[in-house]
Structures are given as structure tokens and as C-alpha cells.
C-alpha positions as CSV (number, residue, x, y, z in Angstrom):
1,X,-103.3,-7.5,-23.2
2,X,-101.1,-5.7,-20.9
3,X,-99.1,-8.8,-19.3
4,X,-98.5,-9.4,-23.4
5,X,-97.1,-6.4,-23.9
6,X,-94.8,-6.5,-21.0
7,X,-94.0,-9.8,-21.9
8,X,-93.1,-9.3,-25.5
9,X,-90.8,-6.0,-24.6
10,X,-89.1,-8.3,-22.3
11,X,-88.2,-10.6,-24.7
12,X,-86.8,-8.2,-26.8
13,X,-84.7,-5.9,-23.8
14,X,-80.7,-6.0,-23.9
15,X,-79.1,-5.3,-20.8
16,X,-76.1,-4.4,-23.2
17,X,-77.7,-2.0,-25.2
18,X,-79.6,-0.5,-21.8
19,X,-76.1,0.3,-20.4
20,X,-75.5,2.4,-23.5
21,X,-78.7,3.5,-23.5
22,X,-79.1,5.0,-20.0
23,X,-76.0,7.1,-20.5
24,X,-77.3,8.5,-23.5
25,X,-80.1,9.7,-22.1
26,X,-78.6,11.0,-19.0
27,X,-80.2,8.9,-16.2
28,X,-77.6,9.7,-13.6
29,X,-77.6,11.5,-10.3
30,X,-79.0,15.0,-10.8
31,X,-79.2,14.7,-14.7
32,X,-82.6,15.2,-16.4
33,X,-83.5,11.5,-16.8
34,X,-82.8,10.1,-13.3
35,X,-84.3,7.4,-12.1
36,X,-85.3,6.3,-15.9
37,X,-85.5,2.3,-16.2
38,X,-84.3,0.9,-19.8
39,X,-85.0,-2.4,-21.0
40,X,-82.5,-2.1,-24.3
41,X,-84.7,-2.0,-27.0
42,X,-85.0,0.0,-29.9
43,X,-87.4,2.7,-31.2
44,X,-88.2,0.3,-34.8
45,X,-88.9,-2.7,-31.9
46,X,-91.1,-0.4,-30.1
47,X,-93.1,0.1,-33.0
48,X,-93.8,-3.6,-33.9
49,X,-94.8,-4.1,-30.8
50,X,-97.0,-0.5,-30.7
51,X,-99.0,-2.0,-34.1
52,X,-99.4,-5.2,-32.8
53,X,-101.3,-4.2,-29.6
54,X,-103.0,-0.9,-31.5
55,X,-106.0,-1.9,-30.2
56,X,-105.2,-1.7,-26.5
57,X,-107.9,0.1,-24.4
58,X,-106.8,3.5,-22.9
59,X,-107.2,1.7,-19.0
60,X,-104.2,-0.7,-20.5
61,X,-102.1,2.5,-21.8
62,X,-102.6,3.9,-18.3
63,X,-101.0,1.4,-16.7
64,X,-97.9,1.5,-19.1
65,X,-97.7,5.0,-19.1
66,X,-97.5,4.8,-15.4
67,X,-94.5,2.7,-15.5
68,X,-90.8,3.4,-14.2
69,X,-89.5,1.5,-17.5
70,X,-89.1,4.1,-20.1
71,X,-90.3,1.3,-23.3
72,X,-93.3,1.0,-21.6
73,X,-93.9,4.3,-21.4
74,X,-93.1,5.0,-25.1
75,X,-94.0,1.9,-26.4
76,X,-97.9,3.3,-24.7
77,X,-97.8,6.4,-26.7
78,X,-96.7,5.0,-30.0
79,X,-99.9,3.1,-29.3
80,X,-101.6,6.1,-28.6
81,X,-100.4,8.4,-31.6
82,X,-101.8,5.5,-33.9
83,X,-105.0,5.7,-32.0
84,X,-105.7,9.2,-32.3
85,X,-104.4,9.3,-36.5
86,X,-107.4,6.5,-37.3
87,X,-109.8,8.0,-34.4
88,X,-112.6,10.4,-36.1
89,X,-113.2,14.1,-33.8
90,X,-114.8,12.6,-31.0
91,X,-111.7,10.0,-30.9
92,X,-109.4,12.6,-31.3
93,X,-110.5,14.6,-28.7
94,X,-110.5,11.8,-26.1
95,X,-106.9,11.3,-26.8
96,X,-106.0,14.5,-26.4
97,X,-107.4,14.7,-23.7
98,X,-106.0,11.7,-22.2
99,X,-102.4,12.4,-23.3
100,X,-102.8,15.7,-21.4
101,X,-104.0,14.0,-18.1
102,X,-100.6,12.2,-18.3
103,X,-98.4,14.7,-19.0
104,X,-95.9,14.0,-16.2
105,X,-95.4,10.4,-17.4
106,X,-94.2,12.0,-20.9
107,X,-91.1,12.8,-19.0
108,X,-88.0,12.7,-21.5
109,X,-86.9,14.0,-24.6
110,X,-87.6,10.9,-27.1
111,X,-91.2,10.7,-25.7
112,X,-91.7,14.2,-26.6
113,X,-90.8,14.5,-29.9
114,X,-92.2,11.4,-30.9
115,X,-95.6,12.4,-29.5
116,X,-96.5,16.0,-29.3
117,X,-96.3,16.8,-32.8
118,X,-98.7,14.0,-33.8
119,X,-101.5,14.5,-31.0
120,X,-100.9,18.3,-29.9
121,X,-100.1,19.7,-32.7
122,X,-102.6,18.0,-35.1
123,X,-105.1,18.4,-32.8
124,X,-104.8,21.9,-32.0
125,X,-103.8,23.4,-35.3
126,X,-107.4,24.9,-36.4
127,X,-107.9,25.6,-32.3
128,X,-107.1,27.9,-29.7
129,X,-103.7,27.6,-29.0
130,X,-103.7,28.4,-25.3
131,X,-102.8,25.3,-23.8
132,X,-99.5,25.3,-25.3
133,X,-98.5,28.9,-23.9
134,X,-99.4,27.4,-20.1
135,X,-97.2,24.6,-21.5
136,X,-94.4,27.0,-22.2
137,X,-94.5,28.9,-18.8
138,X,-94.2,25.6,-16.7
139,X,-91.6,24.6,-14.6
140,X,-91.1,21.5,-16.0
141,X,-88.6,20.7,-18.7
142,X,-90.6,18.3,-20.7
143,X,-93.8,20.1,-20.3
144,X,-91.4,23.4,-21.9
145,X,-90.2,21.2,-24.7
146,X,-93.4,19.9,-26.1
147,X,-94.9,23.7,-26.4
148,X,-92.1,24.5,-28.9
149,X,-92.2,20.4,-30.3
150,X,-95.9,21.1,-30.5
151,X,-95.5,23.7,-33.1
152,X,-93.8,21.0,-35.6
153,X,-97.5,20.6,-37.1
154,X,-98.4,23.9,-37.6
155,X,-94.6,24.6,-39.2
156,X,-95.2,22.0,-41.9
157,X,-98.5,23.8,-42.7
158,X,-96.5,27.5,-43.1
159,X,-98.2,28.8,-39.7
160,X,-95.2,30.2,-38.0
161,X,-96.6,32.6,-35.5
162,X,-96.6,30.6,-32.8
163,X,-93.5,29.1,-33.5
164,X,-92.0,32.3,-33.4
165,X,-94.2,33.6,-30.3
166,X,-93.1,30.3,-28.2
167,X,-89.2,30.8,-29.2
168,X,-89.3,34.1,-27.6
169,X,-90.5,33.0,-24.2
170,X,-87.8,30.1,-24.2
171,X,-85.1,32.8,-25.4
172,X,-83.4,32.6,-21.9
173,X,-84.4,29.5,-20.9
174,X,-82.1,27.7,-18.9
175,X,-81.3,24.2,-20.5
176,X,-79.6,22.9,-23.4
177,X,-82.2,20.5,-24.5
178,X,-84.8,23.7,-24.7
179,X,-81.6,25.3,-26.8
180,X,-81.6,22.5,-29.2
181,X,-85.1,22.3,-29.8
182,X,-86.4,25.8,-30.2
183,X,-83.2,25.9,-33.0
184,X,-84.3,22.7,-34.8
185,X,-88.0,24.5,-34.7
186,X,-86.3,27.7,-36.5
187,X,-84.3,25.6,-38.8
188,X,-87.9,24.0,-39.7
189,X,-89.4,27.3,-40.7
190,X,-86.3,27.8,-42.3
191,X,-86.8,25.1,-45.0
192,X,-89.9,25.9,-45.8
193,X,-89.5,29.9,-45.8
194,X,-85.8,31.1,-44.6
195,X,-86.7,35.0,-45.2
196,X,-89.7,34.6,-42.3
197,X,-87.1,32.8,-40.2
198,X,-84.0,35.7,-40.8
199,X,-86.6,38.1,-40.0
200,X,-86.8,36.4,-36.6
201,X,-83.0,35.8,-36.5
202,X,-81.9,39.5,-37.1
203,X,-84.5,40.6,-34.4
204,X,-82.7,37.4,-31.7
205,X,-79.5,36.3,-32.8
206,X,-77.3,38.4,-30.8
207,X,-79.4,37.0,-27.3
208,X,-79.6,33.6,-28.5
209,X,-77.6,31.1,-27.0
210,X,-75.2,29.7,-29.0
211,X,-76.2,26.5,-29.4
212,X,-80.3,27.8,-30.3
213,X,-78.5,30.2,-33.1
214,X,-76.1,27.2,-34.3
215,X,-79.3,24.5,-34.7
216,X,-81.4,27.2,-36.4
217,X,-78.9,28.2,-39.0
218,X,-76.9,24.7,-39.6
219,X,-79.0,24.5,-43.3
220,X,-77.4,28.1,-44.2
221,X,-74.7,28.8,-46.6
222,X,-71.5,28.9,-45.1
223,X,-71.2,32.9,-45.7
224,X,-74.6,33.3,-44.0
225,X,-73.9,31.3,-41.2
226,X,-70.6,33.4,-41.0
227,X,-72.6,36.3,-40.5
228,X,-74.6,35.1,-37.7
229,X,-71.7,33.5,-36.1
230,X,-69.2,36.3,-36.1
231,X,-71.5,39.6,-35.5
């Protein structure tokens, strides 16, 4: 099954679009995706393929996971998140489990958001959340971004603690793409209670970096965004 895989992302790679591609996510010298291999093909292809091949034992994922092409990789944990939403506890668990044994293949932003939420975060939202705040204190950038990601779950069931708890360790966090995501995180409280997330604002706003404060209030009224902008 895993020589069919390959062989049906293949047919579908672009080395047009993977030009594109590979700028957009930064694979140069010394940016955060170096070294990333892209075949050209897009996310909704990706997903064809994933629910074609849904059954694929976890030995087979390994493999992909372990690639240097970066469809591979997703296409494996698009695989997996189906796996673990029709898997009962003890299927659930194993995928969890697994996903977390291969956290340094899950090594750019797309394979993150995509996948943390749905295994992570559905699996550890009536659990103890301590993984997540090891997560948060790594050095690693992707490892940073799926703590906060993580919390997506527990947002859209009004559990905001951690959210809240994991923004203030990543407060001075060093790179953009933490920035962006801990503001998108706020901005999803925000929809679903904006006085819980102004609490945390008025308490942050002023150390935020700008582009954190600019993602978590982008849904405001322009007067309230004013306020945050200009004080």
C-alpha cells in the first residue's frame, strides 16, 4: 500500500506549483522549512488520496511520515486524523500515542494545524493537560505551535483556561509564526466569548507583539481595535 501511495502522489505532483510552493513555505537557507521536499500538490488532492488509503496500517504511515517530501508526510497524517475520528478509546489512544512518538516528523506549520487540533486536542480535552505545557516549553518551533494549536478543541467547547495559560508562556516568544498563532487562538475565544478574551487583552496588550495583538483583535469593531492599537 505504500509504493501506491507514493505512486498516486506522484502522479498528481507539479513541479510548477512546487516552485511556488517552496517559497511559500519558506524552504530556503536558514528559514524555518529548509530542506522541505514538495511534490506540487494540493491540500483537497491530499485528501483523496488520504480517504482512499484510510485503511493503511500505522507501520505504512511510519514510513511516510519519515519522509523528506512534505505530501508524504501530510498526506500520512490526514490518514491518521481519520483513523483516530472512527477509532473507539483504545484506538484513540494508540494514535495518540503514535502521533506523539513522531513529533519531529510534524515539522511545519500546515502539518500542525491540520493535525493537532483533531488528535491532541480531542484526545486530551477531558485529560490532564500536561503534555501540552512540556510542548510549550520546547525548543522547537513546531513542537511550540501545536501546544497553543492544540487548544483549538478545547476553545470550541468554551474551555479557555488553557488557552489563555499557554498564550502567556508564548508572550515573548521569539517568532512570527508563534505571533500569528497564539492571536488566531485569542481571536477564537473571541468569537465565542469576546469579554473572556478583553479580560485577557487589557491584562497583555501593551507586551504583545504587534502582530499577536493585530490577529487576536482583527474581528473587533474598528473603534475597539483603535483602542488597542493606539494605547
Amino acid at each position: 500500500m505504500l509504493d501506491k501511495v507514493k505512486a498516486d502522489l506522484n502522479t498528481l505532483a507539479s513541479p510548477e506549483r512546487a516552485k511556488i510552493i517552496s517559497r511559500f513555505f519558506k524552504t530556503g537557507k536558514g528559514d524555518y522549512g529548509e530542506g522541505d521536499v514538495f511534490l506540487g500538490i494540493t491540500v483537497p488532492e491530499q485528501r483523496r488520496i488520504a480517504r482512499t488509503y484510510s485503511g493503511m496500517a500505522l507501520e505504512g504511515l511510519q514510513k511516510l511520515l519519515s519522509s523528506p517530501v512534505h505530501e508524504h508526510r501530510l498526506t500520512a497524517l490526514l490518514i491518521l486524523v481519520a483513523r483516530y475520528q472512527k477509532a473507539n478509546a483504545e484506538g484513540k489512544k494508540e494514535v495518540y500515542a503514535f502521533y506523539l512518538e513522531n513529533i519531529k516528523h510534524i515539522n511545519n506549520w500546515d502539518l500542525v494545524d491540520l493535525t493537532a487540533e483533531k488528535i491532541l486536542g480531542d484526545y486530551l480535552l477531558d485529560k490532564d493537560k500536561s503534555p501540552l505545557y512540556r510542548l510549550v516549553r520546547s525548543k522547537n518551533l513546531w513542537e511550540r505551535r501545536m501546544a497553543i494549536l492544540t487548544t483549538y478543541r478545547f476553545i470550541k467547547n468554551d474551555h479557555f483556561e488553557d488557552t489563555f495559560h499557554i498564550s502567556e508562556i508564548l508572550m515573548h516568544d521569539k517568532h512570527d509564526l508563534i505571533h500569528k498563532a497564539v492571536g488566531w487562538m485569542l481571536r477564537e475565544v473571541g468569537k465565542r466569548n469576546q469579554d473572556a478574551e478583553e479580560q485577557f487583552l487589557l491584562k497583555y496588550y501593551k507586551k504583545m507583539p504587534r502582530t499577536m495583538l493585530r490577529y487576536a483583535i482583527e474581528r473587533f469593531e474598528e473603534k475597539r481595535r483603535s483602542f488597542y492599537l493606539k494605547t
